[in-house]
N, C-alpha and C positions, 0 to 999 in steps of 0.2 A: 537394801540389805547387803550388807557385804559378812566376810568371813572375819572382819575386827569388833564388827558388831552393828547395831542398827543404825544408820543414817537418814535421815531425812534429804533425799537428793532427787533427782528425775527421775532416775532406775524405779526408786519407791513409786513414784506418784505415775508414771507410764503405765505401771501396772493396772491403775485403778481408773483407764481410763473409758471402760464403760460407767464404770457411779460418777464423772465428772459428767457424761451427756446425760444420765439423769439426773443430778442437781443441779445444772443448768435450765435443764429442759421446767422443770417441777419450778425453779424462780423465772425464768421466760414465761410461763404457762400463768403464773400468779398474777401477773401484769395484766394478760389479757381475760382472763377470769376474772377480776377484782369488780370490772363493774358490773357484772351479770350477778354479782352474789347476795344475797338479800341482807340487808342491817343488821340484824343478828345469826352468825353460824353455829348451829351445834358443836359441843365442844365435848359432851360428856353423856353417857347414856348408860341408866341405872340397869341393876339387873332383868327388869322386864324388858331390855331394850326399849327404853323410854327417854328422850333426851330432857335432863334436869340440869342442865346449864349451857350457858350461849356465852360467846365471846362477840365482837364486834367485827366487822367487817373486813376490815385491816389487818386484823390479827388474824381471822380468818382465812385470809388471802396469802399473807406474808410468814404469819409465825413458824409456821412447821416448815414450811422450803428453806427459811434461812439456821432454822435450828438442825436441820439435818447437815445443812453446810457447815456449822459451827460443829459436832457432834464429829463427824466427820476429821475434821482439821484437827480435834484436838487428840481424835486418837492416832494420828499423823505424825503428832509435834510432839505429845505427850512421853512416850519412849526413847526421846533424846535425853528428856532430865531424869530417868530412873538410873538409877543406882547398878539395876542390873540390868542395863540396857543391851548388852553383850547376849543374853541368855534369850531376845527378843529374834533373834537368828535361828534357834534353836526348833520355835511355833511359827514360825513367818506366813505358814500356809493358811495354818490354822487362825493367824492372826488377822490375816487378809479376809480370811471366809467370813470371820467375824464384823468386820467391817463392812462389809458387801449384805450381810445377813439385816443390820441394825440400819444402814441406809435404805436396805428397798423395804423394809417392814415399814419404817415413818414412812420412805414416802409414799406407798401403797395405804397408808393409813390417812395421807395427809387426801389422794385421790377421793377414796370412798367418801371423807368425809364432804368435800365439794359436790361429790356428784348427787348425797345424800340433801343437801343446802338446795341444790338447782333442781329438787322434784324429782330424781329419779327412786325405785321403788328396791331401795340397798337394804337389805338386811346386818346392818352396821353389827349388831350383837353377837349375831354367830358369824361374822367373816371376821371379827375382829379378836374373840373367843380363838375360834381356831388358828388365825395367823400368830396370835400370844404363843397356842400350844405349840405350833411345828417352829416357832422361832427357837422354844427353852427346847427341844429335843435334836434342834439341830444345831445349836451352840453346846449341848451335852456331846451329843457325839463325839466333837474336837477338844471336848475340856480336858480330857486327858491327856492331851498333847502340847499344855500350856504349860510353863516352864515359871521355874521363882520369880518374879518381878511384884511391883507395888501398884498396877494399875489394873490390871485383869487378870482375874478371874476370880477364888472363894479367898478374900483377903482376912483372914481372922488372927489375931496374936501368936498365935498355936504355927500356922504354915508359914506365916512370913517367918519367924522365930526359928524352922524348922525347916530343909527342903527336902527329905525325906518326910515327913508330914504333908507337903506341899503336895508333894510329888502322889503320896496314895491317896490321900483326900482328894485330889484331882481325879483320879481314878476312878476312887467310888460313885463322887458327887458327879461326874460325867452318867455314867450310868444311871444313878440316882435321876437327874435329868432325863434324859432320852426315855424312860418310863414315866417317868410324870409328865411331861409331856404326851406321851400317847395317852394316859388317862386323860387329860384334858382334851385333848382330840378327839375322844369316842365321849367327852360329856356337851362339847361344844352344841353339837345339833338341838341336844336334849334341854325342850325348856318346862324343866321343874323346878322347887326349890333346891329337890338333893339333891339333883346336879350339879347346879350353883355353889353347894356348901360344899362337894365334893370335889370340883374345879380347883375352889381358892383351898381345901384343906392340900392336896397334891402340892399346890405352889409352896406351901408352910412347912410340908414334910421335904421338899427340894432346897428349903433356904434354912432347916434346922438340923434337918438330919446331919449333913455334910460339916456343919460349924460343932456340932456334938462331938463328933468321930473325931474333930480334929484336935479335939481339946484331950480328950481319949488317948486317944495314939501321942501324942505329943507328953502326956503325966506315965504314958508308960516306955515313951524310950529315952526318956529324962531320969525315970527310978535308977 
């Protein structure tokens, strides 16, 4: 990051150089895991925490270490071609937190599931429930400190069209988050169906509320 605007250079990537020893480590680790891991891996577990679909072996082994690496690099490279890549200086901290947040949730997710594969006794449902919630409450925190750009954060017609829309829909929907995430953190443990339906309504009320307001706010500073 510099003060002309965001760069993709060493400076950038120095920073990040504890998530390069974990996605290294996570594809090193996949090598020597791959032939301990049985033919088919669980890939998906319904709400009973019950696994309803397998992937194969290889994919098992390889997919999630190298899609964190991909995932990774594109939020890296990504902010060179936006438009308002200038504004990307602005959240840098925030933007970084964000990066560092989405790499170790996969590959803490990519962990559980191997260890789940080779017979250990993981409650895949509720660690995976709750790493969901404190990921959306701890990316709300920093959302209000995300700046106009095309690639992250509530992208609707309304904010991009608008940075003053941008700018308090980011606000709300931060908060909007950081609480719906703690509802989902205090329903994680809980295994009923209203939990369940209370979990994913939280997430619907964080992914509509926000796109509402903004359509709002935007038909009224247009009047």
């Amino acid at each position: 990051m510099t003060k002309s605007g965001y760069r993709l250079d060493w400076e950038t990537l120095k920073q990040d150089w504890p998530l390069w020893i974990v996605m290294i480590g996570l594809i090193v680790s996949a090598f020597f895991i791959y032939p301990h891991l049985p033919e088919q891996v669980p890939s998906h577990w319904n709400l009973k925490g019950e696994v309803d679909s397998y992937m194969s072996r290889p994919q098992g082994a390889f997919v999630m270490p190298l899609t964190v690496l991909v995932l990774y690099l594109l939020m890296v490279i990504v902010p060179v071609i936006d438009p308002r890549r200038d504004n990307y200086v602005r959240f840098k901290n925030a933007y970084r937190l964000m990066r560092w947040s989405l790499v170790l949730f996969l590959g803490g997710l990519w962990v559980l599931t191997i260890m789940f594969s080779m017979g250990y006794d993981v409650n895949i449902s509720l660690i995976v429930k709750a790493g969901v919630a404190l990921l959306l409450a701890v990316i709300g925190n920093f959302m209000g400190q995300f700046r106009h750009n095309y690639f992250v954060g509530i992208k609707t017609p309304w904010t991009l069209a608008n940075e003053e829309v941008w700018h308090q829909t980011h606000r709300l929907g931060g908060r909007i988050w950081v609480a719906g995430g703690l509802v989902c953190l205090a329903m994680s443990p809980i295994n009923a169906l209203w939990a369940n339906y209370l979990y994913f309504a939280s997430i619907m009320v964080m992914a509509l509320v926000p796109m509402a307001y903004s359509f709002i706010l935007y038909r009224r500073i247009a009047a």
